[in-house]
PDB file with one MODEL, atoms N, CA, C and O in Angstrom:
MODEL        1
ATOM      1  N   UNK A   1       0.813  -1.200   0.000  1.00  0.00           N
ATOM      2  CA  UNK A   1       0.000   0.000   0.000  1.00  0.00           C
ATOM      3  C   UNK A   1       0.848   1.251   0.000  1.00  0.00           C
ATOM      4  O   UNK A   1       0.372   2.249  -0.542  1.00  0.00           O
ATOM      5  N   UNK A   2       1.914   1.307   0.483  1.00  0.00           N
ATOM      6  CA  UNK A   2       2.706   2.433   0.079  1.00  0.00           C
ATOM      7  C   UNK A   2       3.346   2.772  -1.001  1.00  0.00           C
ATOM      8  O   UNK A   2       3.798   3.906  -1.161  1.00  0.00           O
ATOM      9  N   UNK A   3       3.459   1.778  -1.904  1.00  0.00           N
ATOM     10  CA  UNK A   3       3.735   1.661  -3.408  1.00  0.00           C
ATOM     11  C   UNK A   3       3.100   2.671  -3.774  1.00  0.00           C
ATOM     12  O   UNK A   3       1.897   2.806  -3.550  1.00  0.00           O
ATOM     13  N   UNK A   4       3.961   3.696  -4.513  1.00  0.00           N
ATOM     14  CA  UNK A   4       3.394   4.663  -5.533  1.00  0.00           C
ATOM     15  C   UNK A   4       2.081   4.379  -6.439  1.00  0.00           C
ATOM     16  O   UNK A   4       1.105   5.107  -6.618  1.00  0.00           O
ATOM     17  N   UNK A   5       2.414   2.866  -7.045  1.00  0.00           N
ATOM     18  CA  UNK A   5       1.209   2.357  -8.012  1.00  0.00           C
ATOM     19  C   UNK A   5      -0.230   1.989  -7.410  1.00  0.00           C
ATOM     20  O   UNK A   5      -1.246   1.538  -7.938  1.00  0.00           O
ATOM     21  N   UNK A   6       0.210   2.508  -5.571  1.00  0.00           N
ATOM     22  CA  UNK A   6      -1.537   2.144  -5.129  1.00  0.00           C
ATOM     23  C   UNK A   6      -1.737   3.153  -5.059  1.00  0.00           C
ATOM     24  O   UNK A   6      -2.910   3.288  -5.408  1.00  0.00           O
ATOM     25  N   UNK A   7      -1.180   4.402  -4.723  1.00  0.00           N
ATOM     26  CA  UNK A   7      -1.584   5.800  -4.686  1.00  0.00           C
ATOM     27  C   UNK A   7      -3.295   6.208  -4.772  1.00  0.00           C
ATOM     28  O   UNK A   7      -4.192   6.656  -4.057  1.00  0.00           O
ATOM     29  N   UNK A   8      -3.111   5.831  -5.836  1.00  0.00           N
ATOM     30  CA  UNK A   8      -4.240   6.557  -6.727  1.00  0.00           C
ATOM     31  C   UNK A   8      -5.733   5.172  -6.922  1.00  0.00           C
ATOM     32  O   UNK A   8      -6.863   5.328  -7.386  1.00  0.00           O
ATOM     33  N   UNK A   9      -5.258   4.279  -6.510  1.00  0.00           N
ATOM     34  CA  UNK A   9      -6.199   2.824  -6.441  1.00  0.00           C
ATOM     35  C   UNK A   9      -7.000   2.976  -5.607  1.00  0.00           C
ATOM     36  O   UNK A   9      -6.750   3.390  -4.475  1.00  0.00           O
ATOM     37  N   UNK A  10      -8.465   2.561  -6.176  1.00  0.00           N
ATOM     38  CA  UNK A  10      -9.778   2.865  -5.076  1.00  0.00           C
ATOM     39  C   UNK A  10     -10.834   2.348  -5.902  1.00  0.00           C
ATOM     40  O   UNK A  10     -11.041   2.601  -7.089  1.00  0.00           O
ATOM     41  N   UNK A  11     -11.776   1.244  -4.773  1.00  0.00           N
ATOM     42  CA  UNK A  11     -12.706   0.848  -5.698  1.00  0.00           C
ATOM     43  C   UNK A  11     -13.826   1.655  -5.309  1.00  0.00           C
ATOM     44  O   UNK A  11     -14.806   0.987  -4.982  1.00  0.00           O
ATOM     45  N   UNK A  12     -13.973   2.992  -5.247  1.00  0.00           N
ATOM     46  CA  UNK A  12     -15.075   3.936  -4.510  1.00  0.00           C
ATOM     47  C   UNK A  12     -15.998   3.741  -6.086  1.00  0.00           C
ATOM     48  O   UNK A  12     -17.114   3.223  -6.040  1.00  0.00           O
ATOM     49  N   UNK A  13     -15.687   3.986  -6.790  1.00  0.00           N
ATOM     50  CA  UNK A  13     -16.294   4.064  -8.210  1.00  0.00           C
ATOM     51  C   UNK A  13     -17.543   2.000  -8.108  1.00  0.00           C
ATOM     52  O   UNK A  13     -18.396   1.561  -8.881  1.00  0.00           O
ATOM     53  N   UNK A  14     -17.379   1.837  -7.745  1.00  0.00           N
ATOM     54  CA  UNK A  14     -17.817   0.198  -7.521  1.00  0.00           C
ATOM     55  C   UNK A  14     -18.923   0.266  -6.375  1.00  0.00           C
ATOM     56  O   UNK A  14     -19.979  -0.326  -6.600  1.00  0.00           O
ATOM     57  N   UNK A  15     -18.817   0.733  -5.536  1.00  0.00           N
ATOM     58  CA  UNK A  15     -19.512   0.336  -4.371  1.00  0.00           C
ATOM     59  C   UNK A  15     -20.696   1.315  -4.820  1.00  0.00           C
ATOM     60  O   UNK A  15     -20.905   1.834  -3.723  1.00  0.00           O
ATOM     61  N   UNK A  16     -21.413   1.790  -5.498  1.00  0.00           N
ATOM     62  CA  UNK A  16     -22.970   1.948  -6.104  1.00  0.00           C
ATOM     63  C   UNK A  16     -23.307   0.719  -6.823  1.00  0.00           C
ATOM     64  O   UNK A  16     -24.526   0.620  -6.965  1.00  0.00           O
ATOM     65  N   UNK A  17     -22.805  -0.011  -7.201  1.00  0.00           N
ATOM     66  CA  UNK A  17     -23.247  -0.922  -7.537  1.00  0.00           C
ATOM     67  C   UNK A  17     -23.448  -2.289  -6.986  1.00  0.00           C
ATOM     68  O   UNK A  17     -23.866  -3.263  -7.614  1.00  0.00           O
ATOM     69  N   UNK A  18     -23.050  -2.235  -5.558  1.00  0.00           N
ATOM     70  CA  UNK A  18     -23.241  -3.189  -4.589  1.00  0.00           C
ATOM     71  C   UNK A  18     -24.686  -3.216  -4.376  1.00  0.00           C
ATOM     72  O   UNK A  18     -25.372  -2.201  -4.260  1.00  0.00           O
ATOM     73  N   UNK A  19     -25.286  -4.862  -4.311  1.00  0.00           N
ATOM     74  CA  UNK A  19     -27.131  -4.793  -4.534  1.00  0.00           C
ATOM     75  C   UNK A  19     -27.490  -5.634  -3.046  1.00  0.00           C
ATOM     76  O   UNK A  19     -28.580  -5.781  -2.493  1.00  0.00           O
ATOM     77  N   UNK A  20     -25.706  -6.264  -2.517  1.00  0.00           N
ATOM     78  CA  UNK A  20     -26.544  -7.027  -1.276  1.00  0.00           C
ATOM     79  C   UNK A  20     -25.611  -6.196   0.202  1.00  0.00           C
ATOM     80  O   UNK A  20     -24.754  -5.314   0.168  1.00  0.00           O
ATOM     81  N   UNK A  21     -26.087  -6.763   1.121  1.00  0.00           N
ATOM     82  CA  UNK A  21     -26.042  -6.119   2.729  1.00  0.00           C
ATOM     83  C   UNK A  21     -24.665  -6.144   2.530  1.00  0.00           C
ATOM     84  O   UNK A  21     -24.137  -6.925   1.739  1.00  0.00           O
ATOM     85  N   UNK A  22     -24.095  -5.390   3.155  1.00  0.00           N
ATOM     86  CA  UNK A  22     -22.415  -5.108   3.811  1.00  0.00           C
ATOM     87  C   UNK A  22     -21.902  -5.262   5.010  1.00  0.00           C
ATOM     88  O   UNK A  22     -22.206  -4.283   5.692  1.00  0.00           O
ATOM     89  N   UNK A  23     -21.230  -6.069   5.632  1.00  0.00           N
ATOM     90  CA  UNK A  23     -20.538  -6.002   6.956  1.00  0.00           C
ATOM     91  C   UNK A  23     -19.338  -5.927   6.986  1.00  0.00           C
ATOM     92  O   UNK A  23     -18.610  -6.919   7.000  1.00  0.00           O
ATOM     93  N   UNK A  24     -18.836  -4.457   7.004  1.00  0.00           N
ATOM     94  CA  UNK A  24     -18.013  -4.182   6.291  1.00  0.00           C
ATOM     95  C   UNK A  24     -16.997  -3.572   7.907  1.00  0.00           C
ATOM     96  O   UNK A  24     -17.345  -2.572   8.536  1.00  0.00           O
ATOM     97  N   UNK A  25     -15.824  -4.396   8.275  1.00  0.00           N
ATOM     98  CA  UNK A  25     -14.995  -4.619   9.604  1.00  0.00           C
ATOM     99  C   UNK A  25     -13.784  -4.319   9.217  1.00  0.00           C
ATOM    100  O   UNK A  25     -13.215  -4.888   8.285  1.00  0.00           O
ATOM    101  N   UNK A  26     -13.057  -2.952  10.239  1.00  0.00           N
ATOM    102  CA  UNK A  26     -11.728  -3.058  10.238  1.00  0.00           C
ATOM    103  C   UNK A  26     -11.375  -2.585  11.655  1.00  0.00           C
ATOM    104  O   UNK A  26     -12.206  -2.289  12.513  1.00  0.00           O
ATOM    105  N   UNK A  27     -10.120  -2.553  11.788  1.00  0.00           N
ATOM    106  CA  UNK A  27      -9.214  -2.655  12.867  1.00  0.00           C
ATOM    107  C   UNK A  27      -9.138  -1.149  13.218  1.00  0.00           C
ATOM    108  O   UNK A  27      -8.940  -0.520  12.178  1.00  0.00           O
ATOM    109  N   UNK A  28      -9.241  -0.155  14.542  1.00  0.00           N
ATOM    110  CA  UNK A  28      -9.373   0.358  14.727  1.00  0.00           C
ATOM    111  C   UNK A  28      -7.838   1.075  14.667  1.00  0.00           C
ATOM    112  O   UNK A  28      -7.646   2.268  14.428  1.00  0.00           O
ATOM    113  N   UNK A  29      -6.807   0.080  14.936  1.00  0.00           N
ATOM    114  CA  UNK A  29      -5.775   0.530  15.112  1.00  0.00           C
ATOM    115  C   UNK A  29      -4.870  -0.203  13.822  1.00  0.00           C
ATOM    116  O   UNK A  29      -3.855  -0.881  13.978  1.00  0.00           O
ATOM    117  N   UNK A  30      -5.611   0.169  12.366  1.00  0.00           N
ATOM    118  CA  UNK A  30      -4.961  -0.776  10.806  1.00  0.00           C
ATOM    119  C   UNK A  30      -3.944   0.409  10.432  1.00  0.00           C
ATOM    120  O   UNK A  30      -4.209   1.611  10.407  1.00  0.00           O
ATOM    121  N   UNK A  31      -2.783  -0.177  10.161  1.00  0.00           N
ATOM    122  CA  UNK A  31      -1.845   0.726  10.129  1.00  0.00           C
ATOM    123  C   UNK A  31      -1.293   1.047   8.322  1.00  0.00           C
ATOM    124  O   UNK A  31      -0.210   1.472   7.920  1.00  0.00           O
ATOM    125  N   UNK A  32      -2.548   0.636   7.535  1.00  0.00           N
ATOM    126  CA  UNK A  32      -2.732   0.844   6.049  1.00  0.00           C
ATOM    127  C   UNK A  32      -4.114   1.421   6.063  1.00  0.00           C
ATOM    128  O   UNK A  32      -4.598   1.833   5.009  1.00  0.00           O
ATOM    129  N   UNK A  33      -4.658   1.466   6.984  1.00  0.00           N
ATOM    130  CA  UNK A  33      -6.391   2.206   6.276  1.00  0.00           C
ATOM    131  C   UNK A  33      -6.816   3.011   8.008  1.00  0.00           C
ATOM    132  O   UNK A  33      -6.399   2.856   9.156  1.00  0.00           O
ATOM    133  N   UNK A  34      -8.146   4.129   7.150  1.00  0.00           N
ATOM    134  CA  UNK A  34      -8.448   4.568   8.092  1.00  0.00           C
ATOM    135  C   UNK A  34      -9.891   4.148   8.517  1.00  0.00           C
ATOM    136  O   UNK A  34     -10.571   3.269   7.986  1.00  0.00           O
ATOM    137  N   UNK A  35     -10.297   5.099   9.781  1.00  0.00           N
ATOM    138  CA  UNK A  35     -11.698   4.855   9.697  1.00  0.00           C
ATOM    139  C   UNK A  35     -12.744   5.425   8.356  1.00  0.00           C
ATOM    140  O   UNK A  35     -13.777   4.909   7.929  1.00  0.00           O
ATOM    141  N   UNK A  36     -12.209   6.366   8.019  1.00  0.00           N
ATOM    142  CA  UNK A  36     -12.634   6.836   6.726  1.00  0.00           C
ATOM    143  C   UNK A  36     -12.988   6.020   5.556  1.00  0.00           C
ATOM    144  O   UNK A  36     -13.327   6.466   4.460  1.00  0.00           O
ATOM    145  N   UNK A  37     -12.868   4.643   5.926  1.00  0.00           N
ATOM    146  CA  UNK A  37     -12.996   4.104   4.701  1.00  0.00           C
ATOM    147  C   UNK A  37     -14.090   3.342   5.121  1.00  0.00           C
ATOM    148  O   UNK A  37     -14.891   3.028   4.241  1.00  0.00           O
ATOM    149  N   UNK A  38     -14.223   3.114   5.825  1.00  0.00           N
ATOM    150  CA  UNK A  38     -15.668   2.218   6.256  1.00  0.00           C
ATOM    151  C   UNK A  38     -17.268   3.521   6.541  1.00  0.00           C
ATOM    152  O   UNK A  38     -18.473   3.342   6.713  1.00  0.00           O
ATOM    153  N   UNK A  39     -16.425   4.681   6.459  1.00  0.00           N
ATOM    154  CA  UNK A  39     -17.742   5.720   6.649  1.00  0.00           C
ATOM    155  C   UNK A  39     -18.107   6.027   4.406  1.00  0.00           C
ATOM    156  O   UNK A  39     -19.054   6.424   3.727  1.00  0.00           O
ATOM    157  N   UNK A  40     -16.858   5.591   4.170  1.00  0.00           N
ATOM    158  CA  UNK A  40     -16.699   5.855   2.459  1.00  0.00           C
ATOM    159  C   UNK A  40     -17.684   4.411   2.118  1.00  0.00           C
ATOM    160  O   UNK A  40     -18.042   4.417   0.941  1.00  0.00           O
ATOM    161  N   UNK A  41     -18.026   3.578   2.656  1.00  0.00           N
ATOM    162  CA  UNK A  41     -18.168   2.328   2.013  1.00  0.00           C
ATOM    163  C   UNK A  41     -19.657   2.435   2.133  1.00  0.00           C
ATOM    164  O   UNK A  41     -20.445   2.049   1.270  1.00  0.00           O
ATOM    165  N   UNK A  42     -20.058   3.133   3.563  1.00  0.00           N
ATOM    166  CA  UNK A  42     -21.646   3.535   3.748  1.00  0.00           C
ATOM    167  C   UNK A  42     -21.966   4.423   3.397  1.00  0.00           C
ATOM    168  O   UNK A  42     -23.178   4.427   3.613  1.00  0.00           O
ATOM    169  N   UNK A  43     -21.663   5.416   2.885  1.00  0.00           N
ATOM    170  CA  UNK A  43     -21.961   6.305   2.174  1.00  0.00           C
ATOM    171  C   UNK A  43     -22.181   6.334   0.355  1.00  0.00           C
ATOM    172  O   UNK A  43     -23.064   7.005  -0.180  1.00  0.00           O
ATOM    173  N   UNK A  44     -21.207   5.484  -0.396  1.00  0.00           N
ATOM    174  CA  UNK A  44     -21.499   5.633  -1.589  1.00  0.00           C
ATOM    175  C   UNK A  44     -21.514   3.907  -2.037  1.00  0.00           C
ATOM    176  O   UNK A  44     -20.921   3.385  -2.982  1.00  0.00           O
ATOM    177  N   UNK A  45     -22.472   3.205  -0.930  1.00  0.00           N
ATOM    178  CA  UNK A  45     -23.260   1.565  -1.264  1.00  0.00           C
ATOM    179  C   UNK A  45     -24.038   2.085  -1.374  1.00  0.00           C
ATOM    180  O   UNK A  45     -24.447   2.044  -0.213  1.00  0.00           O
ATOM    181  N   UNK A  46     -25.074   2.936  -2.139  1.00  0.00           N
ATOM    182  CA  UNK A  46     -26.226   3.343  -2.383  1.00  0.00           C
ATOM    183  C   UNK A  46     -27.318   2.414  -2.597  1.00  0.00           C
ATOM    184  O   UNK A  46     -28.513   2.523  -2.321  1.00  0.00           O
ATOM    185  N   UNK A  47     -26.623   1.422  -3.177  1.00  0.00           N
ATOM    186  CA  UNK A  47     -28.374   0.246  -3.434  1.00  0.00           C
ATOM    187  C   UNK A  47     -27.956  -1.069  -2.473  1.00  0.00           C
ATOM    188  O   UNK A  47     -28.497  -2.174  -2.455  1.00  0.00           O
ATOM    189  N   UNK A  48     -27.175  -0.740  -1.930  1.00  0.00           N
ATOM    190  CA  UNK A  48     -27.079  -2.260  -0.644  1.00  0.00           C
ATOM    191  C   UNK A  48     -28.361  -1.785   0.533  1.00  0.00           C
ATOM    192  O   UNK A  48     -28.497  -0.735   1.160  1.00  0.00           O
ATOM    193  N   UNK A  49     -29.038  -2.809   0.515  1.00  0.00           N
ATOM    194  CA  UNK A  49     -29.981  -2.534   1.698  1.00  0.00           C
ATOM    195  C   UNK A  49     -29.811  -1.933   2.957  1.00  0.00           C
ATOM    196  O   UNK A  49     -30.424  -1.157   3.690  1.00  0.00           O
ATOM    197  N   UNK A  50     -28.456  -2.753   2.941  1.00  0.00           N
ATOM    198  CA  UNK A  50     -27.667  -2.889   4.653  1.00  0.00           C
ATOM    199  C   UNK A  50     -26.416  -2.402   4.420  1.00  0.00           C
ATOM    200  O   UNK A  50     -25.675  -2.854   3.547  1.00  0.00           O
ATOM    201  N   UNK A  51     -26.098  -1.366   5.263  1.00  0.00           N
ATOM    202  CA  UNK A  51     -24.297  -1.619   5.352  1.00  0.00           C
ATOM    203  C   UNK A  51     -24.388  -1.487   6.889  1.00  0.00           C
ATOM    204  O   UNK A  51     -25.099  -0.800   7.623  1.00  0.00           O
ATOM    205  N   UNK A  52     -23.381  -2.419   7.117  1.00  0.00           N
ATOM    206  CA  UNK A  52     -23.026  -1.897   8.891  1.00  0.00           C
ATOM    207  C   UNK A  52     -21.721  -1.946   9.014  1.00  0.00           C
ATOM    208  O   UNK A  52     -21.026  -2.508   8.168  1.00  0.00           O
ATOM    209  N   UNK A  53     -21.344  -1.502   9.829  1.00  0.00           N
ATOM    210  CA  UNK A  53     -19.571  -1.328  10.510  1.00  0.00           C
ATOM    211  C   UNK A  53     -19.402  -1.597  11.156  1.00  0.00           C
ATOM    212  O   UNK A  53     -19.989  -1.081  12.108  1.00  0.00           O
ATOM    213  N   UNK A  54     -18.561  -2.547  11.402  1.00  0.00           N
ATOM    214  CA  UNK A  54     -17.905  -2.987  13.043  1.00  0.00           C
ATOM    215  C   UNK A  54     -16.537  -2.458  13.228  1.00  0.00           C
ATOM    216  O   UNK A  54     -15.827  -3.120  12.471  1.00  0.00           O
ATOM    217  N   UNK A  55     -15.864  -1.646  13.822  1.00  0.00           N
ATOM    218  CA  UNK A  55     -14.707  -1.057  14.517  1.00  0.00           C
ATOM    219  C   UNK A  55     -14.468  -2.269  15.782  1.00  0.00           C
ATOM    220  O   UNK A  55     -15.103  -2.738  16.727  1.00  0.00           O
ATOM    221  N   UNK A  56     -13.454  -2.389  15.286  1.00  0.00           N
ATOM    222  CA  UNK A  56     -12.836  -3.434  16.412  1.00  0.00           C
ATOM    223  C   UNK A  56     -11.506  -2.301  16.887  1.00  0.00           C
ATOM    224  O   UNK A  56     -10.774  -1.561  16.231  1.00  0.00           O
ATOM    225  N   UNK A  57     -11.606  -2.535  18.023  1.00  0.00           N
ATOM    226  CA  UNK A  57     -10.744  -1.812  18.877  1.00  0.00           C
ATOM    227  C   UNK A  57      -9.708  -2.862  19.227  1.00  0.00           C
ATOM    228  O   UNK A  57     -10.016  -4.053  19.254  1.00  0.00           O
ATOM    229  N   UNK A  58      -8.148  -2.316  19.570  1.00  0.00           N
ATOM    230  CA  UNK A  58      -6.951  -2.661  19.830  1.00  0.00           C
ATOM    231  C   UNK A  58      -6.657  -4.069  18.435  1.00  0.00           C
ATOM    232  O   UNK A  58      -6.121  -5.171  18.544  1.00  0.00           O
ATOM    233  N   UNK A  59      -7.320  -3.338  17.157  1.00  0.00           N
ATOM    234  CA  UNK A  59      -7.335  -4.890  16.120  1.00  0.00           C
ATOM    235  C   UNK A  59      -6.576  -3.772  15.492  1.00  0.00           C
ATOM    236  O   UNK A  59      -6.808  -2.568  15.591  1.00  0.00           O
ATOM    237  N   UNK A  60      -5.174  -4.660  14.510  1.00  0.00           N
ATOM    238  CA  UNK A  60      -4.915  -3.763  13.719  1.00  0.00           C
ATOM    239  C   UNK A  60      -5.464  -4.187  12.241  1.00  0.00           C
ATOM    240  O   UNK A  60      -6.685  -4.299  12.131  1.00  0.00           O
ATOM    241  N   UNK A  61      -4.730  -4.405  11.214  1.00  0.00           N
ATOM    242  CA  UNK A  61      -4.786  -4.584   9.490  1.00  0.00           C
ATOM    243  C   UNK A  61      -5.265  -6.105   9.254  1.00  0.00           C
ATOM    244  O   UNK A  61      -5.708  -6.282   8.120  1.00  0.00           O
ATOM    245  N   UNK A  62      -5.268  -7.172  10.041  1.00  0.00           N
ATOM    246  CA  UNK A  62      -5.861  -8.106  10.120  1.00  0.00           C
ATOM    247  C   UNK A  62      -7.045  -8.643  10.589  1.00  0.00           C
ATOM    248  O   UNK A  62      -6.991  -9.861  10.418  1.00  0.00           O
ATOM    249  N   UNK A  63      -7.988  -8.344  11.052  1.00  0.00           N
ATOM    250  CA  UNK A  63      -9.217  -8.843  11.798  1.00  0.00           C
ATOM    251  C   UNK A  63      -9.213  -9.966  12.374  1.00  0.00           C
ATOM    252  O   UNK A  63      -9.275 -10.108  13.595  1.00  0.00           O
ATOM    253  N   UNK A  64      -9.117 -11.166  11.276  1.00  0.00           N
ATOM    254  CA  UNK A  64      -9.620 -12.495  11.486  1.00  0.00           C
ATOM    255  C   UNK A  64      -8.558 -12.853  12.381  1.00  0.00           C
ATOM    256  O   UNK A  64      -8.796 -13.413  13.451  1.00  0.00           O
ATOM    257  N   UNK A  65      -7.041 -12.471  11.885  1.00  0.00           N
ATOM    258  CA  UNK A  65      -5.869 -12.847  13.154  1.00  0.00           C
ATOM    259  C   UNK A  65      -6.028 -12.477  14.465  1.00  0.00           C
ATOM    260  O   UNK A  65      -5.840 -13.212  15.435  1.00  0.00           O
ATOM    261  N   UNK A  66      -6.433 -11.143  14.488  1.00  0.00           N
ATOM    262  CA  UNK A  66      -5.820 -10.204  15.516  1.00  0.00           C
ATOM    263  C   UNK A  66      -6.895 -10.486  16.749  1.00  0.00           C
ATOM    264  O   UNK A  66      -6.645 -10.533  17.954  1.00  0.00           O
ATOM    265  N   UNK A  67      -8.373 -10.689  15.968  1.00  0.00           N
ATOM    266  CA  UNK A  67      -9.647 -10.734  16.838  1.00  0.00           C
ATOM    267  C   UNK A  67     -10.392 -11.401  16.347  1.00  0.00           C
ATOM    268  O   UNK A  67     -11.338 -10.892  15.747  1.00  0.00           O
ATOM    269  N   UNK A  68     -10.197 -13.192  16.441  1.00  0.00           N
ATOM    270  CA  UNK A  68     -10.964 -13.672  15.286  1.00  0.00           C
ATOM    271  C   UNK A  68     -12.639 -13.933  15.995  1.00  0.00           C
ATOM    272  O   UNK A  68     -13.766 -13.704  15.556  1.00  0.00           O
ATOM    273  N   UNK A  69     -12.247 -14.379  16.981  1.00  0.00           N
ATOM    274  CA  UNK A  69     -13.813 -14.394  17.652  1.00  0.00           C
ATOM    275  C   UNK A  69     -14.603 -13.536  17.515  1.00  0.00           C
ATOM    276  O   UNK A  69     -15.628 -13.992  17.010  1.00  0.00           O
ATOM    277  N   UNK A  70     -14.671 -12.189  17.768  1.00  0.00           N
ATOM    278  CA  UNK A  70     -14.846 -10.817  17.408  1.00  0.00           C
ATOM    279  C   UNK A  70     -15.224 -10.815  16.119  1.00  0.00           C
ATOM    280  O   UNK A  70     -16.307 -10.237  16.027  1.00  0.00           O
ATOM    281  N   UNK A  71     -14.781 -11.240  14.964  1.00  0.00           N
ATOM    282  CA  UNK A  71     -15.106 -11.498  13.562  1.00  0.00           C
ATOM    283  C   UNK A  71     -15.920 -12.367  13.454  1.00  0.00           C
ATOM    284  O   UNK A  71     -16.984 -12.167  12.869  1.00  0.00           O
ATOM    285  N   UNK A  72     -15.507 -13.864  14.149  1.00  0.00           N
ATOM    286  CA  UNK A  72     -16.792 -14.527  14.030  1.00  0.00           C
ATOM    287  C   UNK A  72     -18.236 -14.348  14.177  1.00  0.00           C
ATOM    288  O   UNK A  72     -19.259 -14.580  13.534  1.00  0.00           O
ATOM    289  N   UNK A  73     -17.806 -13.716  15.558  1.00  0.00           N
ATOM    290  CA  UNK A  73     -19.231 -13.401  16.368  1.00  0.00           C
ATOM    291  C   UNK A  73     -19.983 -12.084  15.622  1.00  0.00           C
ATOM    292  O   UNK A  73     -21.066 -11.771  16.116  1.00  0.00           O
ATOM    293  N   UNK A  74     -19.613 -11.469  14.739  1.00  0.00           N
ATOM    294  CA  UNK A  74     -20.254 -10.540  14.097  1.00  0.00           C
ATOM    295  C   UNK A  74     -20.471 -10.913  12.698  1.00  0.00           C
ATOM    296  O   UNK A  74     -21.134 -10.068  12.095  1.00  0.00           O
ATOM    297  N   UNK A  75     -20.277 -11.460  12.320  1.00  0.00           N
ATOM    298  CA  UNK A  75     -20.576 -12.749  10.742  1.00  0.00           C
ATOM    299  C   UNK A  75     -21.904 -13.135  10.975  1.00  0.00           C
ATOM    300  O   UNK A  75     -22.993 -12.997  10.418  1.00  0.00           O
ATOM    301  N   UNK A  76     -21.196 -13.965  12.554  1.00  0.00           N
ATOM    302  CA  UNK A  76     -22.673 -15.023  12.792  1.00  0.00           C
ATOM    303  C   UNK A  76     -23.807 -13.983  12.703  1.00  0.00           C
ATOM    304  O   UNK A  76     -24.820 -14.153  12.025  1.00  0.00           O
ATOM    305  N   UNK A  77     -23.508 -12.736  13.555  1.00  0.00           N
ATOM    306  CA  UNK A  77     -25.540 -12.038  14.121  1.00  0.00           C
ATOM    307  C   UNK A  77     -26.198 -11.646  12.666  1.00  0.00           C
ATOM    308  O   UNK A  77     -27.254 -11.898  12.086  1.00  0.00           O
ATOM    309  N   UNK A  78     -24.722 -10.715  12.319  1.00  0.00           N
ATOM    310  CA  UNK A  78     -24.788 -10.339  10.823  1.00  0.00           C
ATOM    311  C   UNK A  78     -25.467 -11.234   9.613  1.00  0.00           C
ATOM    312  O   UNK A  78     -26.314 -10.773   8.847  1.00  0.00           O
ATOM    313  N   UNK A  79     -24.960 -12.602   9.559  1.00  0.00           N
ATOM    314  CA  UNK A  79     -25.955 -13.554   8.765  1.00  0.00           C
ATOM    315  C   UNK A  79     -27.088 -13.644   9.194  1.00  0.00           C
ATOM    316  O   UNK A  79     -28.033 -13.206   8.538  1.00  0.00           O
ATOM    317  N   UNK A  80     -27.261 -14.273  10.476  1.00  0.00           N
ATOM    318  CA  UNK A  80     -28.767 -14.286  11.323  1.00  0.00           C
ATOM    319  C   UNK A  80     -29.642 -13.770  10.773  1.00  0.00           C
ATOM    320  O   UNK A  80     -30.727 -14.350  10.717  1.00  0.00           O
ATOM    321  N   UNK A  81     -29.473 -12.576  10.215  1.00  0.00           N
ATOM    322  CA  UNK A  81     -30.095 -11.605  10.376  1.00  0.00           C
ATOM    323  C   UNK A  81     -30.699 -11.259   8.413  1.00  0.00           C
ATOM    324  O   UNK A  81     -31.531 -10.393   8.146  1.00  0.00           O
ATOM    325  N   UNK A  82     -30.211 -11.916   7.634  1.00  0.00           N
ATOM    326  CA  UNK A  82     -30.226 -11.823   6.350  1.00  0.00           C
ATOM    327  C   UNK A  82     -31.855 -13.082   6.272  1.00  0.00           C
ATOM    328  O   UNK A  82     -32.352 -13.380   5.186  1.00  0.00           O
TER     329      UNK A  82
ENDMDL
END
């Protein structure tokens, strides 16, 4: 991600065209992304029914490693719920 050639890389142009729910999880403390990108992902999913966010705290750039239960356990309610 610090590669010059990602610079400018973003699938923001894509996510209007997302048609199903989003559970869309990052690490509060990801040391390649911000929170900004999960407020970017609910904001321009325009035809997803659902988007939700989970902020995991003391998780960094990995989720499933760092806090996998935490991931699980928000999959699971998150499906439940479809």
């Amino acid at each position: 991600w610090l590669s010059p050639w990602f610079r400018d890389w973003t699938i923001e142009d894509c996510l209007p065209g997302i048609r199903c729910p989003i559970l869309a999880m990052q690490g509060e403390d990801d040391e390649y992304a911000t929170m900004a990108q999960l407020d970017t992902i609910s904001a321009r999913a325009t035809r997803s029914p659902r988007v939700e966010q989970l902020r995991i705290p003391g998780c960094g750039h990995q989720p499933h490693r760092d806090a996998p239960q935490v991931v699980l356990d928000a999959i699971e309610r998150f499906v439940a719920t479809l």
